[in-house]
C-alpha positions as CSV (number, residue, x, y, z in Angstrom):
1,X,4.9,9.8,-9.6
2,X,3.4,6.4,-9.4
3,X,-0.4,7.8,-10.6
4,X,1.4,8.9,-13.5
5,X,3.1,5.6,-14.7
6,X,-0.1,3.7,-14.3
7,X,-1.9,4.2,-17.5
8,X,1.1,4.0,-19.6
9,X,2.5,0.3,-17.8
10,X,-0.6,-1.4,-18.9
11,X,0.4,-1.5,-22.8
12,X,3.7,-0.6,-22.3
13,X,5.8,-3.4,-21.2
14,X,9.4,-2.2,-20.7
15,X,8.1,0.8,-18.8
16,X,6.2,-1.3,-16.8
17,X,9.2,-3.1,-15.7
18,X,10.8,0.3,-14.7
19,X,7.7,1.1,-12.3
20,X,7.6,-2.8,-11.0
21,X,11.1,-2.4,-10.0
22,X,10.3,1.2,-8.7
23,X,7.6,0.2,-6.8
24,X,9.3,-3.0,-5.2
25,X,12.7,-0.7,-3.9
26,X,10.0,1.8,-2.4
27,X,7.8,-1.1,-0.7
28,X,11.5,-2.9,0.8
29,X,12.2,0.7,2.0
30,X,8.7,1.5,3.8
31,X,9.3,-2.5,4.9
32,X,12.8,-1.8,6.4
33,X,11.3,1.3,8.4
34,X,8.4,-1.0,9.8
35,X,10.7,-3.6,10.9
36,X,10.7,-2.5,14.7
37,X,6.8,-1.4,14.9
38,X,6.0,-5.1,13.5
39,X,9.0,-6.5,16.2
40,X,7.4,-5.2,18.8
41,X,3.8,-5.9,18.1
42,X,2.3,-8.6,20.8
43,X,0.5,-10.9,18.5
44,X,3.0,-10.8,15.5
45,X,5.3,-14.4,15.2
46,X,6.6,-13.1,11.7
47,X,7.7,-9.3,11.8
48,X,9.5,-9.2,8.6
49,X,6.3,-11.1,7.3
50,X,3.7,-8.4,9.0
51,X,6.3,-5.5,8.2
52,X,6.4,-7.1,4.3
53,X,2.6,-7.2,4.1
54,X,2.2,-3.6,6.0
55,X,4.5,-2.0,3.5
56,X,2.2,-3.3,0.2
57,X,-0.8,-2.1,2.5
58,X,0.7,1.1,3.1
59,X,1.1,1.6,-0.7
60,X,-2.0,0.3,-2.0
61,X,-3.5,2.9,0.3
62,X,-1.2,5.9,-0.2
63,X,-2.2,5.6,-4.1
64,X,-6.4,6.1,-4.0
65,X,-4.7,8.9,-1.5
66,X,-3.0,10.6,-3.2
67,X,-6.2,9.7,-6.3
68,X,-8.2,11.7,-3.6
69,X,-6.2,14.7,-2.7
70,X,-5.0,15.3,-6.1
71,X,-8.7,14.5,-8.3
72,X,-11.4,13.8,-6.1
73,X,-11.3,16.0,-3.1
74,X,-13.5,13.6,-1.4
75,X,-12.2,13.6,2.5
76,X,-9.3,15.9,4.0
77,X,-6.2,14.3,5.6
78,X,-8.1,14.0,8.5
79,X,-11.0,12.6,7.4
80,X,-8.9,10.1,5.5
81,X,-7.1,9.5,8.8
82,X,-10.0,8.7,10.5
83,X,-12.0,6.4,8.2
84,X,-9.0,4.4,7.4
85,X,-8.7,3.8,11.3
86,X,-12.2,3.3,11.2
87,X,-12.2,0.8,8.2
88,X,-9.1,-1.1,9.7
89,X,-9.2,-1.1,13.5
90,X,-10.5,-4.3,13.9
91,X,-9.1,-6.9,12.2
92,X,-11.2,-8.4,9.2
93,X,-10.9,-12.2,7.9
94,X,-9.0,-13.2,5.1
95,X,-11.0,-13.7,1.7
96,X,-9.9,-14.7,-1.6
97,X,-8.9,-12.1,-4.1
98,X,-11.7,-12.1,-6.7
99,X,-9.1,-10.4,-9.1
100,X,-6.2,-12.2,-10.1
101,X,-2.5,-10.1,-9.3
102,X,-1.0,-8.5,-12.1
């Protein structure tokens, strides 16, 4: 339901406030739910922080997903699965965000 907000939010501004208030109950949601994963993760001082930032992950990933499965058909699940493992398994260093947040 999100891919199909996204072109209309960027020039229209009330409905953009419908899916930025959408989008923020689903993220607290998927946070709540990773509260005890990040609790019980070794290296982790701040689980609501690492839960908080996992949950934005999560759905930044889930939409070029669902982008995938639905228009591309570049990878299967599994293949998605794996790459994203892959991609992430190591942890990478912090760099700036060359594109400012909407």
């Amino acid at each position: 339901m999100i891919l199909q907000f996204w072109s209309e939010t960027v020039v229209d501004a009330d409905l953009h406030a419908v899916l930025v208030e959408q989008i923020e109950r689903l993220r607290a949601s998927v946070q709540q739910a990773l509260l005890p994963w990040a609790a019980a993760q070794p290296a982790s001082d701040d689980a609501v922080g690492l839960a908080h930032r996992t949950a934005q992950a999560r759905l930044i990933m889930a939409q070029g997903y669902l982008a995938n499965r639905t228009l591309l058909g570049w990878m299967s699940a599994q293949d998605y699965l794996e790459s994203v493992a892959t991609a992430f398994g190591q942890p990478v260093r912090s760099q700036p965000d060359p594109v400012p947040a909407v």
